[in-house]
C-alpha positions as CSV (number, residue, x, y, z in Angstrom):
1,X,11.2,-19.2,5.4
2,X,10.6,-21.2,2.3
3,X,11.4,-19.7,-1.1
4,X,7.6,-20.0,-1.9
5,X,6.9,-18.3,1.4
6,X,9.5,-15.4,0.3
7,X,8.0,-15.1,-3.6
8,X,4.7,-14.9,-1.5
9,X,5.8,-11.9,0.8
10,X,7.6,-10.4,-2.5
11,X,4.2,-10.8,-4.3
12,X,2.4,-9.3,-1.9
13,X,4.9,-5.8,-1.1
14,X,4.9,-5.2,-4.8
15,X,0.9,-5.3,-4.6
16,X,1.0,-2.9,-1.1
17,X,3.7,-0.2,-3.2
18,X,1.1,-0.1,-6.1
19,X,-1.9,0.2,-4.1
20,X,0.3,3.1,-2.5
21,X,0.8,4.5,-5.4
22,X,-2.4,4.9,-7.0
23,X,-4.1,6.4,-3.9
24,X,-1.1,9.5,-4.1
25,X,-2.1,9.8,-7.7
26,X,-5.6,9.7,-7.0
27,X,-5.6,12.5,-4.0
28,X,-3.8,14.4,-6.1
29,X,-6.6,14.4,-8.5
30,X,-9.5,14.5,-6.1
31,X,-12.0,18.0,-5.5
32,X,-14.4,16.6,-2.5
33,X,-12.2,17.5,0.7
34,X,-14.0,14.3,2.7
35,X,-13.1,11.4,-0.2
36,X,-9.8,12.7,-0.3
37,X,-9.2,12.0,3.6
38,X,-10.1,8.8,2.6
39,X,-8.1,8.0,0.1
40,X,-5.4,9.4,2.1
41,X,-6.1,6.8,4.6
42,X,-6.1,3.8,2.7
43,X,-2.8,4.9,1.6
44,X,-1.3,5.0,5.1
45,X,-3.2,1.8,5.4
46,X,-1.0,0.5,2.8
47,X,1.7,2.1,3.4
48,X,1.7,0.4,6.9
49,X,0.8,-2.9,5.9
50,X,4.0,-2.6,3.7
51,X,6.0,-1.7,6.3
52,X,4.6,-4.9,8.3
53,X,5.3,-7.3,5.5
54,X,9.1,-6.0,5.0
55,X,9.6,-6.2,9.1
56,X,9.0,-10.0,8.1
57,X,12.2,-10.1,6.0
């Protein structure tokens, strides 16, 4: 990989933690039981595109 390509991936993990992050902080904040489980999903969605991105390293 190219050093552009790796400040790319970097880039792009950094975005996928804080994405993570703010969905744990928002379910912890959220009442309505059905916008929770969403928010909940999106951060296992994040959490696995993460996971996908580092397994290019």
């Amino acid at each position: 990989m190219t050093t552009k390509e790796l400040l790319y991936i970097e880039d792009a993990l950094g975005h996928e933690k804080y994405f993570q992050t703010r969905c744990k902080e928002a379910v912890s904040q959220l009442q309505d039981p059905e916008l929770k489980n969403q928010v909940e999903s999106l951060s296992q969605r994040h959490n696995r595109i993460f996971k996908d991105l580092y397994g290019l390293l």
